[in-house]
ZAVEX-249149 format. One record per atom (N, C-alpha, C, O): atom name; x, y, z; residue number from 1. Coordinates in Angstrom, 1 decimal, m for minus. Layout:
% residues N
<node "CA" <X Y Z> NUM> ...
This chain:
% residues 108
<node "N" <m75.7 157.9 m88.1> 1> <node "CA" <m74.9 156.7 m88.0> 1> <node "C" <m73.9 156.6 m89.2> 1> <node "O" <m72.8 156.2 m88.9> 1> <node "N" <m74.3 156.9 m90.6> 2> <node "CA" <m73.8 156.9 m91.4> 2> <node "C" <m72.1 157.8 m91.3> 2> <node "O" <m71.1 157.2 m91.8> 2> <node "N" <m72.1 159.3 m90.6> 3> <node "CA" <m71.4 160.0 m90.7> 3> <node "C" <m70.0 159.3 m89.4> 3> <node "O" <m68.8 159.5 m89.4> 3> <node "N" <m70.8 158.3 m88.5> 4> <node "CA" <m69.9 157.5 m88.0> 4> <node "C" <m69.2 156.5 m88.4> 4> <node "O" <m68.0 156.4 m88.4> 4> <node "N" <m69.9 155.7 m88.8> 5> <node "CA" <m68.7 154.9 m90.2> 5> <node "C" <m68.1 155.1 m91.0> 5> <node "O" <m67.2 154.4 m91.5> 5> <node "N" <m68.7 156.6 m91.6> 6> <node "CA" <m67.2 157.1 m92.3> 6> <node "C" <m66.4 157.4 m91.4> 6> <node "O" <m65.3 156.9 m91.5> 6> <node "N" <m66.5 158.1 m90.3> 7> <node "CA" <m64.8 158.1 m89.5> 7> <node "C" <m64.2 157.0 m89.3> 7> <node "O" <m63.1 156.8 m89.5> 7> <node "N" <m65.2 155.9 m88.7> 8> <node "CA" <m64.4 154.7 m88.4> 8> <node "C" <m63.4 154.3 m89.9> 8> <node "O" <m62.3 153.9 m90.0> 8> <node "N" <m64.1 154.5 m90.6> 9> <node "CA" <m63.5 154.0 m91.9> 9> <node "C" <m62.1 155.1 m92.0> 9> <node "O" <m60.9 154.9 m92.2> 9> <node "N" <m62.5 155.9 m91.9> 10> <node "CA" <m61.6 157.2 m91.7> 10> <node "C" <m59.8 156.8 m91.2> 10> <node "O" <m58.7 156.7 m91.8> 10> <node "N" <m60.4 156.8 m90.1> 11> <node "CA" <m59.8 156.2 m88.5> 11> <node "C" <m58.6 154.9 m88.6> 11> <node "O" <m57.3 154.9 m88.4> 11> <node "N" <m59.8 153.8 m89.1> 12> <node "CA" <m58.9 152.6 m89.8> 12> <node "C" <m57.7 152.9 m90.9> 12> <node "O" <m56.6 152.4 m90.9> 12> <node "N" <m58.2 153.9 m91.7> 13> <node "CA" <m57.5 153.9 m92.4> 13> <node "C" <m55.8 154.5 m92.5> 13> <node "O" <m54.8 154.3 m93.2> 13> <node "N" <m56.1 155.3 m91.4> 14> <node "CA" <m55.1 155.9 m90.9> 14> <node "C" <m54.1 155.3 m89.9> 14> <node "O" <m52.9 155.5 m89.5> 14> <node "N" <m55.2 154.1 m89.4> 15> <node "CA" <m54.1 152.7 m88.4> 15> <node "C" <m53.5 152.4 m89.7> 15> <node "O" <m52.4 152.7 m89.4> 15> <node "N" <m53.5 152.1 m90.8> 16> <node "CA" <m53.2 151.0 m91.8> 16> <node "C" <m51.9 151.2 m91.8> 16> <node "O" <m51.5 150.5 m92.8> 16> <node "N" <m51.1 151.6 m91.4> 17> <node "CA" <m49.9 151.9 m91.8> 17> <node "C" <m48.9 151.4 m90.3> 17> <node "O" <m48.7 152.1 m89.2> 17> <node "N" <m48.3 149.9 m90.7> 18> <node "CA" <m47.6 149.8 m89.4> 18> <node "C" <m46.6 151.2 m89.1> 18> <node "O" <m46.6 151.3 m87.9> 18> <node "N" <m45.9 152.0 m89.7> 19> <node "CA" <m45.1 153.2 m89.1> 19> <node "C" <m45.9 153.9 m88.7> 19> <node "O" <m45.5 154.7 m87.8> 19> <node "N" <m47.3 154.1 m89.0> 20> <node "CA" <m48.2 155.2 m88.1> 20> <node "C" <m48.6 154.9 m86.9> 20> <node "O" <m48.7 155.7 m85.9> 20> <node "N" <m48.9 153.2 m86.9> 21> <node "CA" <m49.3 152.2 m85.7> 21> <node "C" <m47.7 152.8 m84.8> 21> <node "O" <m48.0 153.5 m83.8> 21> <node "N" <m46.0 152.5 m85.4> 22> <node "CA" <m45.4 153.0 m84.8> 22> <node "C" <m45.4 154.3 m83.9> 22> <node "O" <m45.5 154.6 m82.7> 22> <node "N" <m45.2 154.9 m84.8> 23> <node "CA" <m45.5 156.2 m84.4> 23> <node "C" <m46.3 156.8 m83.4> 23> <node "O" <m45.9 157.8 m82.8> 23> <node "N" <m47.6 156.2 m83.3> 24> <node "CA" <m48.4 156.3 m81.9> 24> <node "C" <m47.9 155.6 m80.9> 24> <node "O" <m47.9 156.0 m79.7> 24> <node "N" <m47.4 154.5 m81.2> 25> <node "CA" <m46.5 153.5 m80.1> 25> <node "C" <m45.7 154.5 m79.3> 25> <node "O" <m45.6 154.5 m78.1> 25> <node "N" <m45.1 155.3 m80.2> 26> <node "CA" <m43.6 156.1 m79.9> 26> <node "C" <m44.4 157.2 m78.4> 26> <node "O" <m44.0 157.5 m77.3> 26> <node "N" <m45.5 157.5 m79.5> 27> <node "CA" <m46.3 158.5 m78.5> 27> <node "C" <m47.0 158.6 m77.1> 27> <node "O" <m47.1 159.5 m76.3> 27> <node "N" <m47.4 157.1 m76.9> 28> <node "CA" <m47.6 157.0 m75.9> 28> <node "C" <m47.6 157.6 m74.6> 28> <node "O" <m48.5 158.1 m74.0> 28> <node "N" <m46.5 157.5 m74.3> 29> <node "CA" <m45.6 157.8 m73.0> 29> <node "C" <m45.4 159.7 m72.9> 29> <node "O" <m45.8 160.5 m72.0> 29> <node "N" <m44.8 160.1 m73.8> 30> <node "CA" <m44.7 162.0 m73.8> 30> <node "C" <m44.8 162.3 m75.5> 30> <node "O" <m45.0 161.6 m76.5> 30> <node "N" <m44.7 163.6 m75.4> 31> <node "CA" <m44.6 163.9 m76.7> 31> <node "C" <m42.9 164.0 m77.1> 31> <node "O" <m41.8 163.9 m76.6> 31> <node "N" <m43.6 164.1 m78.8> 32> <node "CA" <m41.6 163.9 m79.4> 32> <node "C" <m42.1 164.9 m80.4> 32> <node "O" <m43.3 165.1 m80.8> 32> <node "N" <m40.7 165.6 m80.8> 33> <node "CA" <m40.9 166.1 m81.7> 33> <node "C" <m40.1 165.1 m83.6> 33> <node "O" <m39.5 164.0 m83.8> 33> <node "N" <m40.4 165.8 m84.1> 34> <node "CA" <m40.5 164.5 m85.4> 34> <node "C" <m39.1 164.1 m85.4> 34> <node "O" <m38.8 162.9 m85.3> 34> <node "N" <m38.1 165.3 m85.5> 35> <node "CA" <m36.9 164.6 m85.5> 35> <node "C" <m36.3 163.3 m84.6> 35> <node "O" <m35.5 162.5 m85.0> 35> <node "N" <m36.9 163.3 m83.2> 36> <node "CA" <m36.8 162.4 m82.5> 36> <node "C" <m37.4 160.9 m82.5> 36> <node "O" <m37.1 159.8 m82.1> 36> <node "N" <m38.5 161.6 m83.4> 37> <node "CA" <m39.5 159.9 m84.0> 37> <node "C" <m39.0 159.5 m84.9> 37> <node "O" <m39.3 158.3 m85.1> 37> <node "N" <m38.3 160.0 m85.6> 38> <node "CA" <m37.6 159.8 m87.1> 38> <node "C" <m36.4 159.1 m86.7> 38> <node "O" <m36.2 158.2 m87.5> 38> <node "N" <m35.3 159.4 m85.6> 39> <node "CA" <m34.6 158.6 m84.8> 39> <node "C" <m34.8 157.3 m84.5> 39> <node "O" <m34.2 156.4 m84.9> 39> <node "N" <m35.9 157.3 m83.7> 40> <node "CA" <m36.3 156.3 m83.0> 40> <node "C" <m36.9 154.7 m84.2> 40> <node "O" <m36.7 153.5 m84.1> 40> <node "N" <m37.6 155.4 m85.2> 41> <node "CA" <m37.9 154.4 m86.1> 41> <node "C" <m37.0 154.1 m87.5> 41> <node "O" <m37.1 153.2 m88.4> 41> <node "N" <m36.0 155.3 m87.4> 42> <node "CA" <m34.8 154.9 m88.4> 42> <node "C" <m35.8 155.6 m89.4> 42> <node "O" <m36.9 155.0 m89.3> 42> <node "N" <m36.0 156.5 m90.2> 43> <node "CA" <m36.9 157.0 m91.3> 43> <node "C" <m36.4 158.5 m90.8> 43> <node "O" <m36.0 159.0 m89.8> 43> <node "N" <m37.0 159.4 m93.1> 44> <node "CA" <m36.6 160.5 m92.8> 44> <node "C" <m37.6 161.6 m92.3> 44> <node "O" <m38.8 161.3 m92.3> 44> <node "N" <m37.2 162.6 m92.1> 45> <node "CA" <m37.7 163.7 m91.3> 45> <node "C" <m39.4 163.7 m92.4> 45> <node "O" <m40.5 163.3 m92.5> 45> <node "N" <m38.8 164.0 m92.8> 46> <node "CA" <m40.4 164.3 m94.1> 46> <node "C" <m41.2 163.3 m93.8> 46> <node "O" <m42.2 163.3 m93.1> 46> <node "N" <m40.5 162.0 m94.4> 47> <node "CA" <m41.7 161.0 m94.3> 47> <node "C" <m42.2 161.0 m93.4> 47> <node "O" <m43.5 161.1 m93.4> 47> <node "N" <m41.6 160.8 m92.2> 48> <node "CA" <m42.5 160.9 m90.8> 48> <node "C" <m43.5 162.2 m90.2> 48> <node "O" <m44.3 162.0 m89.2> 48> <node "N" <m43.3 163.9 m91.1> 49> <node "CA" <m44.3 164.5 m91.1> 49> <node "C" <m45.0 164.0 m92.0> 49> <node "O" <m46.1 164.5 m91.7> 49> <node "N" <m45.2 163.5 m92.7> 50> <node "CA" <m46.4 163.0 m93.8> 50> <node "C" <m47.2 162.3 m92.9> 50> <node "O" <m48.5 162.4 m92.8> 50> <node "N" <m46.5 161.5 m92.2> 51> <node "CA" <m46.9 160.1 m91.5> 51> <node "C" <m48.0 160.9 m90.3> 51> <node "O" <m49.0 160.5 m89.8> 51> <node "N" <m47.2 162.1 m90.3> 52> <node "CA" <m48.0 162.4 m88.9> 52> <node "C" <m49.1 163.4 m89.1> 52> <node "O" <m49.9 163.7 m88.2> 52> <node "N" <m49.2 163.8 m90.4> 53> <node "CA" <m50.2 164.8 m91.1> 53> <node "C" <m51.3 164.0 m91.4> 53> <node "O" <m52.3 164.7 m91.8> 53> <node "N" <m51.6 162.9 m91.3> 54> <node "CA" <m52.0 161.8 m91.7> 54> <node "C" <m52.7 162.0 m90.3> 54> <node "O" <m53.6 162.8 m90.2> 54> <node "N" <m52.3 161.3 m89.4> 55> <node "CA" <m52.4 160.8 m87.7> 55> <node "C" <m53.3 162.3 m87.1> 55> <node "O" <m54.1 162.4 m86.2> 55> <node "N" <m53.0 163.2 m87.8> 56> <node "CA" <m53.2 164.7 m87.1> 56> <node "C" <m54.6 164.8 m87.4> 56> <node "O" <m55.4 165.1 m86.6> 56> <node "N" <m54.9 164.7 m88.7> 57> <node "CA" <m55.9 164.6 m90.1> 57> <node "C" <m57.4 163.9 m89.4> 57> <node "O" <m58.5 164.3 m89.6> 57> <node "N" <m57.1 162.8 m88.6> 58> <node "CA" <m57.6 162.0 m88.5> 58> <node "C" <m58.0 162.1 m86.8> 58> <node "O" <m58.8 161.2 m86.2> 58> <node "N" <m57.5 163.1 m86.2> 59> <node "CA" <m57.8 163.0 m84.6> 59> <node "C" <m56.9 162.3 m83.9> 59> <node "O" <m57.1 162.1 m82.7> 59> <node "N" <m56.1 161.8 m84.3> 60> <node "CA" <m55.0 160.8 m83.8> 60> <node "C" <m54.2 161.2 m82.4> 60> <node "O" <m54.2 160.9 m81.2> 60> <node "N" <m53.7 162.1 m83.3> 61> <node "CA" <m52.4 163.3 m83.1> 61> <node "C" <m52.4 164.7 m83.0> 61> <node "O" <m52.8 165.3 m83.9> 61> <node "N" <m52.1 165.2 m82.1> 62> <node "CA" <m52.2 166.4 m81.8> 62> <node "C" <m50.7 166.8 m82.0> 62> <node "O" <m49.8 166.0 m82.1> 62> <node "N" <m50.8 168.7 m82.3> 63> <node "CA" <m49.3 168.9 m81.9> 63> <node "C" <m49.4 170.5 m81.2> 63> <node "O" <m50.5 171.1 m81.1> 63> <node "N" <m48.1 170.9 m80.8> 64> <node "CA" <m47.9 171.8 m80.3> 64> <node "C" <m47.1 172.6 m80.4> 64> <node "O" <m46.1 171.9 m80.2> 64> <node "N" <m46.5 174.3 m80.7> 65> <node "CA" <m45.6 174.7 m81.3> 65> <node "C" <m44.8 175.4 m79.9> 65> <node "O" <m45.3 176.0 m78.9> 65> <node "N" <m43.6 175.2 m80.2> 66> <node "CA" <m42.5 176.2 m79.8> 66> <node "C" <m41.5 176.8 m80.3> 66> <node "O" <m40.4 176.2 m80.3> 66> <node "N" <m41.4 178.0 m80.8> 67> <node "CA" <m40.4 178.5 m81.4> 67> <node "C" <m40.5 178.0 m82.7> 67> <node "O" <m41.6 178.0 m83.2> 67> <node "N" <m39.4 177.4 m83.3> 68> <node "CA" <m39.1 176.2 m84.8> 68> <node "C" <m39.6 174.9 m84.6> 68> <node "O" <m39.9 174.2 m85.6> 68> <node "N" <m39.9 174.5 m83.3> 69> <node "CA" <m40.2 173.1 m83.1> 69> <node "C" <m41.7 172.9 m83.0> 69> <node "O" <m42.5 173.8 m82.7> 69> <node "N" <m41.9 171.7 m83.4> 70> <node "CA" <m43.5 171.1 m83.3> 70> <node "C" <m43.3 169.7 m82.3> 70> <node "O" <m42.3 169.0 m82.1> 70> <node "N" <m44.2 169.7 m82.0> 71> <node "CA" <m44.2 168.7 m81.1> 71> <node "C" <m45.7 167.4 m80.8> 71> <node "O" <m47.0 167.5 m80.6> 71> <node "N" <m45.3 166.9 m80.9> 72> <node "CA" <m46.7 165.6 m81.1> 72> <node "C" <m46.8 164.7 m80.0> 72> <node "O" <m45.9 164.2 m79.4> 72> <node "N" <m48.4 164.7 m79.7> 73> <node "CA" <m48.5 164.0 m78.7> 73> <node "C" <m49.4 163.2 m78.9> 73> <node "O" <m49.9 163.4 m80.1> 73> <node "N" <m50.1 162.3 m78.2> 74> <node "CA" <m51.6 161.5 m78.3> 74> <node "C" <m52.6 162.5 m78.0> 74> <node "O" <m52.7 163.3 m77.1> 74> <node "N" <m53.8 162.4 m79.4> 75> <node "CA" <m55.0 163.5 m78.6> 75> <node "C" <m56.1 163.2 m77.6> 75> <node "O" <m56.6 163.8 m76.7> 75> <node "N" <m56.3 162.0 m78.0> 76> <node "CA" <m56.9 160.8 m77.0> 76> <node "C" <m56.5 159.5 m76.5> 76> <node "O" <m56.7 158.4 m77.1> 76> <node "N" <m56.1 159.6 m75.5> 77> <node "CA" <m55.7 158.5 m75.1> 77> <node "C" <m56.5 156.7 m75.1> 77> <node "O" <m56.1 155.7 m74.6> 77> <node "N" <m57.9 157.1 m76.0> 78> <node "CA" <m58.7 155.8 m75.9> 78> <node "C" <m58.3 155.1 m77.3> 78> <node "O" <m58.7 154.0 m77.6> 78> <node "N" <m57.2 156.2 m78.5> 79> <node "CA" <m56.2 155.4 m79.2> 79> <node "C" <m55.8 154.3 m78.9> 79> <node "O" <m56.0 153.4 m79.7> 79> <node "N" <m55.0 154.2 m77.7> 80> <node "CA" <m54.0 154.1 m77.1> 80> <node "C" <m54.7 152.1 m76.3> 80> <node "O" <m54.0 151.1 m76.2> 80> <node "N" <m56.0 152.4 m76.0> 81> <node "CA" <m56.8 151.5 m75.5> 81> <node "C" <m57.0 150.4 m76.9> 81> <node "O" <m56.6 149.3 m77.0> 81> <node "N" <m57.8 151.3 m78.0> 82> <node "CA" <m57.8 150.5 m79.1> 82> <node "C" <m57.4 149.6 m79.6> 82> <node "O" <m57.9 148.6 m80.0> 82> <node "N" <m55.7 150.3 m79.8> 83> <node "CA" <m54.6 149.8 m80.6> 83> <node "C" <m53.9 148.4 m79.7> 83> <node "O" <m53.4 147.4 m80.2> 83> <node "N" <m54.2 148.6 m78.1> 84> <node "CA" <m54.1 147.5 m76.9> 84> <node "C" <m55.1 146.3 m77.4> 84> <node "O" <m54.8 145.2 m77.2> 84> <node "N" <m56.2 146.8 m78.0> 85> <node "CA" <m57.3 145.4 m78.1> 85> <node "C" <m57.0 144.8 m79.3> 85> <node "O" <m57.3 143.6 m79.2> 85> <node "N" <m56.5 145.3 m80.5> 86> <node "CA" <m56.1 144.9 m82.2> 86> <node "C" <m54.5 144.2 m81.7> 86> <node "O" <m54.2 143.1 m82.1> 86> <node "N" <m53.9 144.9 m80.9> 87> <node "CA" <m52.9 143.9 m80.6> 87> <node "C" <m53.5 142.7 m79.8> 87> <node "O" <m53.2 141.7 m80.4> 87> <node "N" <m54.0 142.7 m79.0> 88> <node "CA" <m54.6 141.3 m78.4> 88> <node "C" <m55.1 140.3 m79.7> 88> <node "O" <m54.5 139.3 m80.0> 88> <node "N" <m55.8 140.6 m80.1> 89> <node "CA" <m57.0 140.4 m81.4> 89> <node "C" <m55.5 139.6 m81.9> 89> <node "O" <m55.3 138.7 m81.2> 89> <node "N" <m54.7 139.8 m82.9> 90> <node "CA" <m54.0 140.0 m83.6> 90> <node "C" <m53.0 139.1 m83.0> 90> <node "O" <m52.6 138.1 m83.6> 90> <node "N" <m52.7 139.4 m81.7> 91> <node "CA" <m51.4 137.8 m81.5> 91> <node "C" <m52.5 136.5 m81.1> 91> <node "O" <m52.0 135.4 m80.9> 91> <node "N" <m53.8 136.7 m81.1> 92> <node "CA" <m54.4 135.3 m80.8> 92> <node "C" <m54.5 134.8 m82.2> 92> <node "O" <m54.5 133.6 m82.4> 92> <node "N" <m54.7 135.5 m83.1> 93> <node "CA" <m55.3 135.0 m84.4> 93> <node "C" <m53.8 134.9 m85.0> 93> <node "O" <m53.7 133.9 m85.8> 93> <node "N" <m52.6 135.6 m84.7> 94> <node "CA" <m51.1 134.5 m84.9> 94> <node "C" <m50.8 133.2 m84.5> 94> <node "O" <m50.2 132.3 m85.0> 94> <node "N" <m51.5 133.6 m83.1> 95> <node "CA" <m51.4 131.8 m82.2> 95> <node "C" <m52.3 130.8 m83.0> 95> <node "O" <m52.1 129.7 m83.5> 95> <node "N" <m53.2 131.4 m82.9> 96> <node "CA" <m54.2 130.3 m84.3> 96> <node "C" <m53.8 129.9 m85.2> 96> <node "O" <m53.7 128.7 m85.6> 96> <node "N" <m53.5 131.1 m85.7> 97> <node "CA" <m53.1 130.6 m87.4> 97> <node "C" <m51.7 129.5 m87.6> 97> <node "O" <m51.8 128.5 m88.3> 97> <node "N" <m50.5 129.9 m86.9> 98> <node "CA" <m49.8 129.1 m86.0> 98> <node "C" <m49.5 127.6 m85.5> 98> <node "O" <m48.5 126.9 m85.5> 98> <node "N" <m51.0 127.5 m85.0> 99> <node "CA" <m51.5 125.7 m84.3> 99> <node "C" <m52.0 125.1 m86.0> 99> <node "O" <m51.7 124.1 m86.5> 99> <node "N" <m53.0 126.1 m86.5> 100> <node "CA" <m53.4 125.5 m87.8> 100> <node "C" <m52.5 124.8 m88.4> 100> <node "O" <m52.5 123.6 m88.6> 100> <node "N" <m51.4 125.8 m89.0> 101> <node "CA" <m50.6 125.5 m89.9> 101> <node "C" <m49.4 124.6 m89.4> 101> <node "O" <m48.6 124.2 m90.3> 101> <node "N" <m49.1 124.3 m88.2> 102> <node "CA" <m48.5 123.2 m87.3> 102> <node "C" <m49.3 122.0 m87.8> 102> <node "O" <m48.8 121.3 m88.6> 102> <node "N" <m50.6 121.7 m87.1> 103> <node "CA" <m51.5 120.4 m87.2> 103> <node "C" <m51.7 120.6 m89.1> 103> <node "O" <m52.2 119.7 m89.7> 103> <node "N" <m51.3 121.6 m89.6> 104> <node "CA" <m51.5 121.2 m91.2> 104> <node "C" <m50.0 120.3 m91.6> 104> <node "O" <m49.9 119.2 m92.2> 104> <node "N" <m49.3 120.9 m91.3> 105> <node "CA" <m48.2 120.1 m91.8> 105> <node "C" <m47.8 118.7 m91.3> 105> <node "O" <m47.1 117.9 m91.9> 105> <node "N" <m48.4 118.6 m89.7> 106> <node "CA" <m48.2 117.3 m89.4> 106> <node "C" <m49.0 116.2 m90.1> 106> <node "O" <m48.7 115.0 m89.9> 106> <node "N" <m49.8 116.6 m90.7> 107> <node "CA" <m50.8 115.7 m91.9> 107> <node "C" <m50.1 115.3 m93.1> 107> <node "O" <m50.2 114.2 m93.6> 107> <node "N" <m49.4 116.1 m93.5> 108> <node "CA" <m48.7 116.3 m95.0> 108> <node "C" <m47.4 114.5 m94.6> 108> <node "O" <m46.6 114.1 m95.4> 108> 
């Protein structure tokens, strides 16, 4: 059990980074290779292999080579499921936090 909460912890840690959250976003759908993700989120070529050495590190991210090119895709798609539930999670506790700080200021 122990060696599973360090991944989880692992795991988390490697969500922590909204451009990596990006970045799998990006992935979803096909694979890209970096220069194309680096396009897509405005950032440079490097940062975004770091970003993805990270994601890869972690089981995130898979990749695949052709010629000069690498190419990245999702390695499991139950990522993909996760990151769907932390977004749910996450706009309800905006909508909350939201109504709170509405009914707080109508007090003031």
């Amino acid at each position: 059990m122990a060696q599973v909460n360090e991944y989880k912890a692992k795991l988390f840690k490697a969500l922590s980074s909204p451009l990596r959250i990006s970045i799998i976003n990006i992935l979803k759908d096909r694979e890209y290779g970096v220069k194309e993700i680096a396009a897509v989120v405005d950032c440079e070529q490097g940062h975004i292999s770091q970003q993805l050495g990270i994601l890869r590190s972690s089981g995130i991210v898979k990749y695949r080579k052709e010629g000069n090119y690498v190419y990245y895709s999702i390695a499991d798609p139950s990522i993909i499921r996760l990151l769907d539930e932390a977004e749910q999670f996450s706009r309800k506790r905006i909508i909350d936090l939201s109504i709170f700080l509405g009914k707080l200021s109508e007090t003031e």
